[in-house]
KEKE-3310 file (N, C-alpha, C; in steps of 0.2 Angstrom, whole numbers, plus 5000, padded with zeros to 4 digits):
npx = (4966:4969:4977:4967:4966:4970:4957:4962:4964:4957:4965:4976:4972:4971:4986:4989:4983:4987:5001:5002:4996:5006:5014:5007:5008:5021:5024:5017:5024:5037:5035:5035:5024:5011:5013:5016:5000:4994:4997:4992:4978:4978:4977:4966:4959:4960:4958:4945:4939:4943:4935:4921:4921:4927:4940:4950:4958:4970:4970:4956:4952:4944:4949:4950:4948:4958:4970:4967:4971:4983:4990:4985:4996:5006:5008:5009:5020:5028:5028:5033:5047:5051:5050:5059:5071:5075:5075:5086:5097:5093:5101:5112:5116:5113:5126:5136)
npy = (5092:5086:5094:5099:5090:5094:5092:5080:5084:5077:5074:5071:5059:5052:5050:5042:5032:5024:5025:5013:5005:5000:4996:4986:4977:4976:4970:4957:4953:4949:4938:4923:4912:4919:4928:4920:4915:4927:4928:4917:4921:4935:4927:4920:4932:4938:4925:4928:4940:4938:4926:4935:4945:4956:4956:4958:4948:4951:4943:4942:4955:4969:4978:4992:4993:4987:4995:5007:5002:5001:5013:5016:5009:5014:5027:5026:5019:5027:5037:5030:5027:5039:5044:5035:5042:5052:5048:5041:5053:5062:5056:5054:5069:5070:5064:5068)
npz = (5199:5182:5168:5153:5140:5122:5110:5095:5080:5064:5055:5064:5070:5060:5055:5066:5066:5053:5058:5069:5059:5052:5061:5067:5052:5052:5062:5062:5047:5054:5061:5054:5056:5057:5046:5034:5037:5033:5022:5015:5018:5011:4995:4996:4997:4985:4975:4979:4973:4960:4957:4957:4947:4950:4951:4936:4924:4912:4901:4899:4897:4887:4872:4874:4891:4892:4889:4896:4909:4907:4906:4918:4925:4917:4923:4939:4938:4936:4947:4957:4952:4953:4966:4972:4965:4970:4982:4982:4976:4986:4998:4992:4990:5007:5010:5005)
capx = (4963:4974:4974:4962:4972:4967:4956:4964:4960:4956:4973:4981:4969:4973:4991:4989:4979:4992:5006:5000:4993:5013:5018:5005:5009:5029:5024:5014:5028:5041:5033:5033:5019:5008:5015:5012:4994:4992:4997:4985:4971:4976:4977:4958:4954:4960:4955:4938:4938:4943:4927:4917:4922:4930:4949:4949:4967:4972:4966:4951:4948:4945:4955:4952:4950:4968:4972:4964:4973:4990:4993:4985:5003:5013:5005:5012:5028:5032:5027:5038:5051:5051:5051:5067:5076:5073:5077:5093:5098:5095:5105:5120:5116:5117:5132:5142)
capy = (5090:5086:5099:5096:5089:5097:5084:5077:5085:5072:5073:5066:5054:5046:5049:5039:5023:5024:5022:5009:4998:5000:4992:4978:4972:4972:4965:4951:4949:4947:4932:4917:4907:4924:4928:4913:4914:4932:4926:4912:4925:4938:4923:4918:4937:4941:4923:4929:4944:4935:4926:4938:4949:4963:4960:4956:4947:4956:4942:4944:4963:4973:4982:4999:4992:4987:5003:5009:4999:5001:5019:5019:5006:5020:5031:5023:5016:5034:5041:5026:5028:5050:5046:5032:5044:5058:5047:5040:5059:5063:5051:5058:5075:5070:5062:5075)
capz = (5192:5178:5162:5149:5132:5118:5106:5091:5074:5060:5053:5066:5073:5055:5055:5073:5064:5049:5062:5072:5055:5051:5066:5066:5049:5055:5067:5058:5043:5057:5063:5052:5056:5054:5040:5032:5037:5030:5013:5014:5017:5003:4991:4996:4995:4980:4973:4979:4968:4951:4954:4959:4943:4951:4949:4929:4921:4906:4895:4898:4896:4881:4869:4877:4897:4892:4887:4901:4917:4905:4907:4927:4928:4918:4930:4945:4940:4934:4953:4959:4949:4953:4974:4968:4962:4976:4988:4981:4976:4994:5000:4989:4994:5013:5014:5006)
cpx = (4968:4974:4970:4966:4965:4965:4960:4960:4961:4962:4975:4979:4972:4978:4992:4989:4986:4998:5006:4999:5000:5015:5014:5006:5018:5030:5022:5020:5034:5041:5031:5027:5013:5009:5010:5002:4991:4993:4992:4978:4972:4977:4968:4957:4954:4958:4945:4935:4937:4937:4923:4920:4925:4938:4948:4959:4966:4970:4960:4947:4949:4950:4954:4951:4959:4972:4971:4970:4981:4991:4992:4993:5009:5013:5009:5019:5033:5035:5033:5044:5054:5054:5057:5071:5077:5077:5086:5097:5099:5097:5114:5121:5119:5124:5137:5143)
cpy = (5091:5091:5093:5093:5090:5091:5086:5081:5076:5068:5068:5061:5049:5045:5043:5033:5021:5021:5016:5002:4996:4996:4986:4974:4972:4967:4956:4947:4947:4940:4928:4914:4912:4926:4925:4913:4923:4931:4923:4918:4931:4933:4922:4924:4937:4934:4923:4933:4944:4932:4929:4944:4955:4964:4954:4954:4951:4950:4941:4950:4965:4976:4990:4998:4991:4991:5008:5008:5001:5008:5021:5016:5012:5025:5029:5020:5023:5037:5037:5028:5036:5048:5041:5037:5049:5054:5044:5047:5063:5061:5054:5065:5074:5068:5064:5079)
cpz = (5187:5172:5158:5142:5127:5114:5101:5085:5071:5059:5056:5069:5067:5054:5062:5068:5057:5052:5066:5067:5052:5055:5065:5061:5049:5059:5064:5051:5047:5058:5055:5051:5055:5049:5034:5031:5033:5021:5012:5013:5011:4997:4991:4993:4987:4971:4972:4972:4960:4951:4954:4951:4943:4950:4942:4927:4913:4901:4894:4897:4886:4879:4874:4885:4896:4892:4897:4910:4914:4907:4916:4929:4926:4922:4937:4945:4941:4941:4956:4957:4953:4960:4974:4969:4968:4980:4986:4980:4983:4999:4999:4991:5002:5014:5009:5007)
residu = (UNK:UNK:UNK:UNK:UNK:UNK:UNK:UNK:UNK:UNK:UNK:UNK:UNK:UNK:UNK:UNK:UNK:UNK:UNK:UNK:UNK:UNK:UNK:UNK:UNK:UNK:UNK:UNK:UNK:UNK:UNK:UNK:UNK:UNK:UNK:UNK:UNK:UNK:UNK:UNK:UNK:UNK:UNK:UNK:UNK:UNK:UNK:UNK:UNK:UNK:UNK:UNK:UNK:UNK:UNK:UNK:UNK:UNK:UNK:UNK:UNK:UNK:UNK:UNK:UNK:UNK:UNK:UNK:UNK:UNK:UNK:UNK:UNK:UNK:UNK:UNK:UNK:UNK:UNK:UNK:UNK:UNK:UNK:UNK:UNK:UNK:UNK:UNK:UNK:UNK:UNK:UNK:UNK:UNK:UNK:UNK)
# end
């Protein structure tokens, strides 16, 4: 009888699906004609959405929603920028 394998905490079940949805969309932008068709569909979604009210364009929002979405972007470009620079920096680190 074989050993028993210890179950999976949470973690890693999601580190698992994480890995796996990595490959599937490499896999999908390698390919061309999937590609292609994956655009297609986040186009419809995200044309869904503007009807449906939930993704709003900046001329139609308020003064203070603008205000609002503006700072989540310097929030996020900031974070971008920060892992950039790190990664560029340990880069120069390693290969001296």
């Amino acid at each position: 009888m074989p050993p028993k394998k210890k179950p999976k905490t949470k973690e890693e079940i999601k580190e698992q699906k994480r890995i796996a949805e990595r490959l599937r969309y490499q896999r999908l932008k390698n390919d061309p004609v999937k590609r292609d068709q994956l655009k297609e569909k986040e186009r419809r979604n995200y044309q869904r959405k503007k009807e449906k009210g939930i993704r709003k364009s900046v001329k139609y929002m308020s003064r203070r929603e603008h205000k609002a979405v503006t700072k989540e972007w310097r929030k996020h470009c900031a974070t971008y920028r920060a892992k950039k620079s790190f990664k560029r920096n340990y880069k120069q680190f390693c290969t001296t």
